[in-house]
py3Dmol code that shows the C-alpha trace and the ligand (Angstrom):
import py3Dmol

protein = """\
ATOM      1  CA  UNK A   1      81.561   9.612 -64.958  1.00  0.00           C
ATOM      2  CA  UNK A   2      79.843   9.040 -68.426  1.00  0.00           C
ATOM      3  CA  UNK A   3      79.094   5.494 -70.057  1.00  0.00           C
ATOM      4  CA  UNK A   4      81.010   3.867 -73.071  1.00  0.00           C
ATOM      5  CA  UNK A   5      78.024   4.279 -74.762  1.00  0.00           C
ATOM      6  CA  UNK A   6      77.564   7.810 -73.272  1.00  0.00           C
ATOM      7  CA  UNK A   7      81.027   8.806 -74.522  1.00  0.00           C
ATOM      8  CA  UNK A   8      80.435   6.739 -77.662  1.00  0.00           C
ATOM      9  CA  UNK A   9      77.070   9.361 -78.612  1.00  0.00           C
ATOM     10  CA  UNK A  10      79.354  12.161 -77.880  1.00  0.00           C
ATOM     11  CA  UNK A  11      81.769  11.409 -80.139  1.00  0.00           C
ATOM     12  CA  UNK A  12      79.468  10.622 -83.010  1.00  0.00           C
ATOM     13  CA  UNK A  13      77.571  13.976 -82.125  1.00  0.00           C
ATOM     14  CA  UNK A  14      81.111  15.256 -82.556  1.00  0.00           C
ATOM     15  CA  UNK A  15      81.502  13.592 -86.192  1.00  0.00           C
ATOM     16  CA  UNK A  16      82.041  15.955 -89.180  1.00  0.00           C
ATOM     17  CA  UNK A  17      83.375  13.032 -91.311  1.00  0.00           C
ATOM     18  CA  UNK A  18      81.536  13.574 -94.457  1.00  0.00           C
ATOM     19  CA  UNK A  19      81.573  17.092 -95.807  1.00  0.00           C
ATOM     20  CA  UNK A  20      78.021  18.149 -96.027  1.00  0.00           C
ATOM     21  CA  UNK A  21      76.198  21.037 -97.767  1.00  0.00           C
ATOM     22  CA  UNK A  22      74.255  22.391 -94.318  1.00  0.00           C
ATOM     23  CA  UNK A  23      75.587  22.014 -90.711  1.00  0.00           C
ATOM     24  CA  UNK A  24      76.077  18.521 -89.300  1.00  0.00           C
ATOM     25  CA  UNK A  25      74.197  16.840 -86.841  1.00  0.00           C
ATOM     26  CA  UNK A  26      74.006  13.603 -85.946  1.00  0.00           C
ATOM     27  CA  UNK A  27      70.638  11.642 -84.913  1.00  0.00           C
ATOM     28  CA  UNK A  28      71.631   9.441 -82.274  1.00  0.00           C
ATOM     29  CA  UNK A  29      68.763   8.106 -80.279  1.00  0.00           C
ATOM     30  CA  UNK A  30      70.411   5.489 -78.005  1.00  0.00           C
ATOM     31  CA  UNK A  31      70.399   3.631 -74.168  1.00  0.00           C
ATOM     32  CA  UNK A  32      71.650   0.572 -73.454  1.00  0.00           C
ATOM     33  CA  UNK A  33      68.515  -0.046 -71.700  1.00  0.00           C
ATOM     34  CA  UNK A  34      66.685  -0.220 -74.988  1.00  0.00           C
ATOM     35  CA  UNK A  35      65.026  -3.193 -76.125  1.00  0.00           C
ATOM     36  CA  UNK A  36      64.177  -2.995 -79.886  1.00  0.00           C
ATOM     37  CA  UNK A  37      66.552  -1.515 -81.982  1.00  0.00           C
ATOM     38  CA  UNK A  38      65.666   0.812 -85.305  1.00  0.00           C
ATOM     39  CA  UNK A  39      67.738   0.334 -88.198  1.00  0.00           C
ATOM     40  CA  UNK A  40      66.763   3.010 -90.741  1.00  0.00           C
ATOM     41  CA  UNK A  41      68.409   4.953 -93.628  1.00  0.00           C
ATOM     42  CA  UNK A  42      69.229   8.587 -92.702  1.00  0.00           C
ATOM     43  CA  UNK A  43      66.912  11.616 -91.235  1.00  0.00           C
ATOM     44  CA  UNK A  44      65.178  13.529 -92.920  1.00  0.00           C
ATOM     45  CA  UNK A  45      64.984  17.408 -93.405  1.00  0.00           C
ATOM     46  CA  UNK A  46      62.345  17.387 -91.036  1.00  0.00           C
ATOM     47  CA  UNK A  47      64.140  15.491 -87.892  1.00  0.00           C
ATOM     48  CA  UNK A  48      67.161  17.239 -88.895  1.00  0.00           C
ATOM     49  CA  UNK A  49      65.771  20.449 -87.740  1.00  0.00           C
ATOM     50  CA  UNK A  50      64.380  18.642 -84.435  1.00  0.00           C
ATOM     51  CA  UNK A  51      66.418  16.113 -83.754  1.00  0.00           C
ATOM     52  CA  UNK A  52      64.429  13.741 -83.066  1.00  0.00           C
ATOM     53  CA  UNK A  53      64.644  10.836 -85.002  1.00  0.00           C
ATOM     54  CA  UNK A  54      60.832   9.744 -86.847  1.00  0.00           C
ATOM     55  CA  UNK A  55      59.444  12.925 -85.739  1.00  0.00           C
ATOM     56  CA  UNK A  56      57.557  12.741 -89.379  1.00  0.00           C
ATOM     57  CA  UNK A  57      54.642  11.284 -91.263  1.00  0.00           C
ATOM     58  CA  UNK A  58      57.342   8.112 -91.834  1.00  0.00           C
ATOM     59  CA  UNK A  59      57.321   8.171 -87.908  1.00  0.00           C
ATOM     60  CA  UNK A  60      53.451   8.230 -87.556  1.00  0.00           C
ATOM     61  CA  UNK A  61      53.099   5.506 -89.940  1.00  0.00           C
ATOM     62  CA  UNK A  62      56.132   3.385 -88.728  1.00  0.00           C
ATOM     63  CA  UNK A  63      54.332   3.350 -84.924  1.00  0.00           C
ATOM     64  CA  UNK A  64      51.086   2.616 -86.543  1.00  0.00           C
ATOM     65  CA  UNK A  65      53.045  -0.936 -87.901  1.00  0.00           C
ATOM     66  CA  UNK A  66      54.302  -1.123 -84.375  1.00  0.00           C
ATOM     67  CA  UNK A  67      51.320  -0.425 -82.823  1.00  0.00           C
ATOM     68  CA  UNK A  68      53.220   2.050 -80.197  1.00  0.00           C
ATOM     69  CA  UNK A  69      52.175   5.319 -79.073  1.00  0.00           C
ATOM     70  CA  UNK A  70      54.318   8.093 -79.370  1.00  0.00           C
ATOM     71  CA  UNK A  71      55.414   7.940 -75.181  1.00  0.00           C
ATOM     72  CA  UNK A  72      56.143   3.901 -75.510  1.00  0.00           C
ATOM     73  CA  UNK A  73      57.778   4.875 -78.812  1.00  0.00           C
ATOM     74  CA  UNK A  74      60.086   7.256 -77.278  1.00  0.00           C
ATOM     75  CA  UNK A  75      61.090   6.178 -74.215  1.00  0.00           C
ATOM     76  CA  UNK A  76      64.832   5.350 -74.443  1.00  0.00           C
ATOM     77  CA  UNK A  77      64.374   1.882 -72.010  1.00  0.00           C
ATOM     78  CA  UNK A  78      61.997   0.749 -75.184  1.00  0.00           C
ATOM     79  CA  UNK A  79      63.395   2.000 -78.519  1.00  0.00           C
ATOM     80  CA  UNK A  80      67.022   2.656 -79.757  1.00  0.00           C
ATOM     81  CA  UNK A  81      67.349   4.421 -82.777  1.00  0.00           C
ATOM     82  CA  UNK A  82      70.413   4.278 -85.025  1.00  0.00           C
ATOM     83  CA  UNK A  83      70.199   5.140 -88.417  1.00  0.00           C
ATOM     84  CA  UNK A  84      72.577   3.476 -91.411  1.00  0.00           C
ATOM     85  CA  UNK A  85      73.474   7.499 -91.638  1.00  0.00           C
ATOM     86  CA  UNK A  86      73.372   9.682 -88.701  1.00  0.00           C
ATOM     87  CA  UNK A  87      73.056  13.260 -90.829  1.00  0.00           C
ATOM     88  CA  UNK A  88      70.850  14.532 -93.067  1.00  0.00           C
ATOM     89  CA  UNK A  89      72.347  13.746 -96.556  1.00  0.00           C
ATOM     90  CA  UNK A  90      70.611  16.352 -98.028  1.00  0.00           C
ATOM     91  CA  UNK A  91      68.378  15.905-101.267  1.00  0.00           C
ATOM     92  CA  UNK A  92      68.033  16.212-105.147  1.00  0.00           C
ATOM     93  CA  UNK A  93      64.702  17.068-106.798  1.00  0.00           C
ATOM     94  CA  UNK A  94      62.775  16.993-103.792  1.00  0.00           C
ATOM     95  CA  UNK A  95      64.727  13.270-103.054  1.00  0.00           C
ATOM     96  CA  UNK A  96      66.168  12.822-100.101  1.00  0.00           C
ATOM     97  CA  UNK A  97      70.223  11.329-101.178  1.00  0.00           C
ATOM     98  CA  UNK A  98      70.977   7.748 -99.840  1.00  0.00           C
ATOM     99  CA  UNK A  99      72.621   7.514 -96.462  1.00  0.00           C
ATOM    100  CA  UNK A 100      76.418   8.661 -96.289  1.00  0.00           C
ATOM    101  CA  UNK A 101      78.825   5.762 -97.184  1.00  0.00           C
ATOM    102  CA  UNK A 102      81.260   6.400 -94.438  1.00  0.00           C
ATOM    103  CA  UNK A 103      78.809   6.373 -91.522  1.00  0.00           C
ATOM    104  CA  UNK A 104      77.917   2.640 -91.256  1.00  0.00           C
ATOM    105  CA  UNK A 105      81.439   1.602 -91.437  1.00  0.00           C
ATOM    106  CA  UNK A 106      82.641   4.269 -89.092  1.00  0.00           C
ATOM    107  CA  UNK A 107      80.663   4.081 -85.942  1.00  0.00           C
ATOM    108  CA  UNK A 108      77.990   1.353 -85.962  1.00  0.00           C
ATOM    109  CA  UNK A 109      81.261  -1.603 -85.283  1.00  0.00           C
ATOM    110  CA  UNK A 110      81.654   0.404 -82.349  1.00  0.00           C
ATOM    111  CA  UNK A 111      77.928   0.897 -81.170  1.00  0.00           C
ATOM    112  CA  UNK A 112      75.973  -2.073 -81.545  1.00  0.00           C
ATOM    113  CA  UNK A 113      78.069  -3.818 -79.182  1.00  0.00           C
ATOM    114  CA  UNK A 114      76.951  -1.566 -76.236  1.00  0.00           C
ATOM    115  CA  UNK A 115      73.299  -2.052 -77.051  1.00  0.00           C
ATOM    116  CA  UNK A 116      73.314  -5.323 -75.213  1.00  0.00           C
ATOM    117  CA  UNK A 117      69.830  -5.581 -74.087  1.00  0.00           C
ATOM    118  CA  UNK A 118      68.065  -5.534 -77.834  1.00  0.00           C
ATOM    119  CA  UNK A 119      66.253  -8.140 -78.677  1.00  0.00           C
ATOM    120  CA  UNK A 120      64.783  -7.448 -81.730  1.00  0.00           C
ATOM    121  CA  UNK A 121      66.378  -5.185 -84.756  1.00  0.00           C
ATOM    122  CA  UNK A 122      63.870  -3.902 -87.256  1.00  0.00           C
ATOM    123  CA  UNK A 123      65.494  -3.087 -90.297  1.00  0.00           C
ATOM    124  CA  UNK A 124      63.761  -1.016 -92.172  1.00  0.00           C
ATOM    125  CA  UNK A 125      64.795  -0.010 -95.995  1.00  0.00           C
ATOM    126  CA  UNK A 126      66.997  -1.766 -98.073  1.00  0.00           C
ATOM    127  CA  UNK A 127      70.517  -0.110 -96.689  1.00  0.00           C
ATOM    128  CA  UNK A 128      69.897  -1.383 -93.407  1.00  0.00           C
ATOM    129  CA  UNK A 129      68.790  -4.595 -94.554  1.00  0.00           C
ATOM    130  CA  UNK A 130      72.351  -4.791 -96.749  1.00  0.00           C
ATOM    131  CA  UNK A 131      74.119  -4.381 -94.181  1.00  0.00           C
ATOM    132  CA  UNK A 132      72.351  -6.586 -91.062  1.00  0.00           C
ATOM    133  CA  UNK A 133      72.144  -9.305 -93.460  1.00  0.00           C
ATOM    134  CA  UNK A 134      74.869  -9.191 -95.930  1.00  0.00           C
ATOM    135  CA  UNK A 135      74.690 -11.384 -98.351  1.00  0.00           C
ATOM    136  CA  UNK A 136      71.125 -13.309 -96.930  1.00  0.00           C
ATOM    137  CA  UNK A 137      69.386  -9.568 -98.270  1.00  0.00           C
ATOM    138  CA  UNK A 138      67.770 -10.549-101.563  1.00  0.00           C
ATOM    139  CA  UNK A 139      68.388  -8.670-104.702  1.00  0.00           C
ATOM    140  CA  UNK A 140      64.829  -6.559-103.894  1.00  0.00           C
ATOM    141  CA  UNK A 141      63.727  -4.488-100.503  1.00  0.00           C
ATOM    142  CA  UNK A 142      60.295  -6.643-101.811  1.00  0.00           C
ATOM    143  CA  UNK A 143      61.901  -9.971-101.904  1.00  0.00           C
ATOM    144  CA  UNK A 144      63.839  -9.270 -98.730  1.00  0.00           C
ATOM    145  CA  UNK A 145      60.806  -8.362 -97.027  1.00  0.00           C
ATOM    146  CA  UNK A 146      58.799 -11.006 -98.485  1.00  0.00           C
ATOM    147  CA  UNK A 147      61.769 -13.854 -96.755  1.00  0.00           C
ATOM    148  CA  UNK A 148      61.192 -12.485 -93.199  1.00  0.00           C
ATOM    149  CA  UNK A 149      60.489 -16.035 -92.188  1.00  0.00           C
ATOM    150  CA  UNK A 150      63.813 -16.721 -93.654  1.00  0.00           C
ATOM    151  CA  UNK A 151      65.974 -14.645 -91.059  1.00  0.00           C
ATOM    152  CA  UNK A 152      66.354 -14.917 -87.227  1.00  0.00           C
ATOM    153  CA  UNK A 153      63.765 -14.063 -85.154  1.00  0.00           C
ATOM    154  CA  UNK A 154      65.773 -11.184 -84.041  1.00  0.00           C
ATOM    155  CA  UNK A 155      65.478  -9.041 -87.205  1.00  0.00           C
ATOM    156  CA  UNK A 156      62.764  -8.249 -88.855  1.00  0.00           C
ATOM    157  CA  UNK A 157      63.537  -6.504 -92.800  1.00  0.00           C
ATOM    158  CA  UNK A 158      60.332  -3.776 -93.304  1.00  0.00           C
ATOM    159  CA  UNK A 159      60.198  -1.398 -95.909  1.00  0.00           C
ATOM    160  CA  UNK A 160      60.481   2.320 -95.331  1.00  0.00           C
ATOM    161  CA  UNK A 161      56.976   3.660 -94.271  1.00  0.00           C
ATOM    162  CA  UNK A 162      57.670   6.466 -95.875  1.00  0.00           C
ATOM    163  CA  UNK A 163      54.301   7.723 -98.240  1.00  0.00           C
ATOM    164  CA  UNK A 164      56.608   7.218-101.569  1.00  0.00           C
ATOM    165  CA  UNK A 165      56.121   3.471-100.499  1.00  0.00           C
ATOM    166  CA  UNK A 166      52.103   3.529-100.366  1.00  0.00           C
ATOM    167  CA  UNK A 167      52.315   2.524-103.784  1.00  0.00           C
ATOM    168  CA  UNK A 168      54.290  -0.746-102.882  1.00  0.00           C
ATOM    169  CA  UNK A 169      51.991  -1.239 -99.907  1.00  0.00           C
ATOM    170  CA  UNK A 170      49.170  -0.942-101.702  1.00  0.00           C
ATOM    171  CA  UNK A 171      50.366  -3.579-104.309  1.00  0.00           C
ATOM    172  CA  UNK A 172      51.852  -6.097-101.698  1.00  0.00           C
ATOM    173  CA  UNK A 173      48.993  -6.434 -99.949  1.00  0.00           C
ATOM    174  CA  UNK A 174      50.361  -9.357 -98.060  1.00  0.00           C
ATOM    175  CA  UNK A 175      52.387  -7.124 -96.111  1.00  0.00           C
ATOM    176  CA  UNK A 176      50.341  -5.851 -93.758  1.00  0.00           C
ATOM    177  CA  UNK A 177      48.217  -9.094 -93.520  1.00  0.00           C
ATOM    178  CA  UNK A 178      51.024 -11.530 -92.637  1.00  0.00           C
ATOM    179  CA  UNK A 179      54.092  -9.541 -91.846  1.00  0.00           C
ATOM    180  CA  UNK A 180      52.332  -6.877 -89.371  1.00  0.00           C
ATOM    181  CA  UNK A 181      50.461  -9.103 -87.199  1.00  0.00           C
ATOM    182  CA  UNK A 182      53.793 -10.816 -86.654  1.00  0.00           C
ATOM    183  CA  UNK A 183      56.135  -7.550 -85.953  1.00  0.00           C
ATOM    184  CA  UNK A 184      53.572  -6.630 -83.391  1.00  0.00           C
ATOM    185  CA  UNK A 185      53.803  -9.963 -81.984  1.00  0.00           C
ATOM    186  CA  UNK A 186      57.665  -9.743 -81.858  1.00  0.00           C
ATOM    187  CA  UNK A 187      57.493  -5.702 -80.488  1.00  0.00           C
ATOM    188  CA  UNK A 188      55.117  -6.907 -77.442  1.00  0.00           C
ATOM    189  CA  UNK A 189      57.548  -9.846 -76.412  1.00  0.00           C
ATOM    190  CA  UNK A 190      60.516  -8.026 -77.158  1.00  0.00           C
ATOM    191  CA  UNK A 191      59.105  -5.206 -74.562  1.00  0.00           C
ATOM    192  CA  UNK A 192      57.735  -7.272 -72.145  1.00  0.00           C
TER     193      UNK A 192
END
"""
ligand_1 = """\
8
LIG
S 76.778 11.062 -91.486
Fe 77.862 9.867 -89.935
S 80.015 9.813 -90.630
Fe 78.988 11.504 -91.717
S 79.359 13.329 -90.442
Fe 77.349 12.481 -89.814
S 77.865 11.119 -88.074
Fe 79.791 11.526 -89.178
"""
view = py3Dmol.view(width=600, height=400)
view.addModel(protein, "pdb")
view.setStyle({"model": 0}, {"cartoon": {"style": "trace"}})
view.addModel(ligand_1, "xyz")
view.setStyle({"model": 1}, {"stick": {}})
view.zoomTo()
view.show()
């Protein structure tokens, strides 16, 4: 006999609720055994074809922050991944589209609860930090990230490590000298 969460993942693998321009399939990387819990925006072309969810440049560069290897990284009793969109929006001009409005609203009520054993929620791009914080998420990703001391010790607000951000990295430099040290403090606790 399956889990809640069990039958929870197959109904959102189920989920055609948005109409899409390509086939559906939803990213759902989930146990309740997991520990730290990903909040990101949507997958990519790239993980939409595997399935796996940071399977990507973003992904090398986000375990990089983390300081996990690619086993720790994906092994279920560590990480939970659950995107602010489960599909693959699709892009425009070589953009990939912002996560689909009804996903959030739709499924992740019903999910968090059953992730009882995470400790620490990274949230990483702006949507996810919208709506984990509500109306504590500054008017900037930047500022947002910049008030991490602000928020619970629990979440952590990151920006997407995707290499459109290098740019922003490379002009907030205090990012990786202040904020890093202290998410891989809060990913080794949170594992231990
Ligand atoms: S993005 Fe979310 S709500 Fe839309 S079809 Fe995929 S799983 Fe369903």
């Amino acid at each position: 006999m399956s889990s809640p969460l069990q039958q929870l993942v197959a109904e959102i693998e189920a989920c055609r609720a948005c109409a899409l321009p390509h086939q559906h399939r939803p990213v759902v990387w989930v146990d309740a055994r997991a520990r730290i819990l990903i909040a990101g925006q949507a997958p990519g072309r790239r993980v939409h074809e595997s399935g796996v969810p940071w399977d990507d440049p973003s992904g090398d560069r986000l375990r990089t922050w983390l300081m996990l290897d690619r086993a720790a990284f994906y092994d279920k009793r560590n990480i939970a991944v659950a995107a602010m969109g489960f599909c693959y929006p699709g892009a425009v001009n070589g953009a990939d589209l912002p996560p689909r409005r009804e996903c959030a609203p739709l499924w992740r009520p019903r999910l968090l609860p059953l992730l009882k054993n995470v400790r620490l929620t990274l949230l990483v791009g702006a949507y996810a930090q919208r709506y984990h914080l509500g109306a504590a998420a500054k008017q900037t990703l930047g500022e947002t990230v910049r008030a991490w001391r602000d928020y619970p010790a629990h979440v952590m607000p990151l920006p997407h490590p995707s290499w459109r951000n290098s740019a922003w990295l490379k002009r907030n430099p205090w990012f990786e000298a202040d904020v890093l040290p202290e998410l891989r403090r809060r990913v080794s606790s949170a594992l231990r």
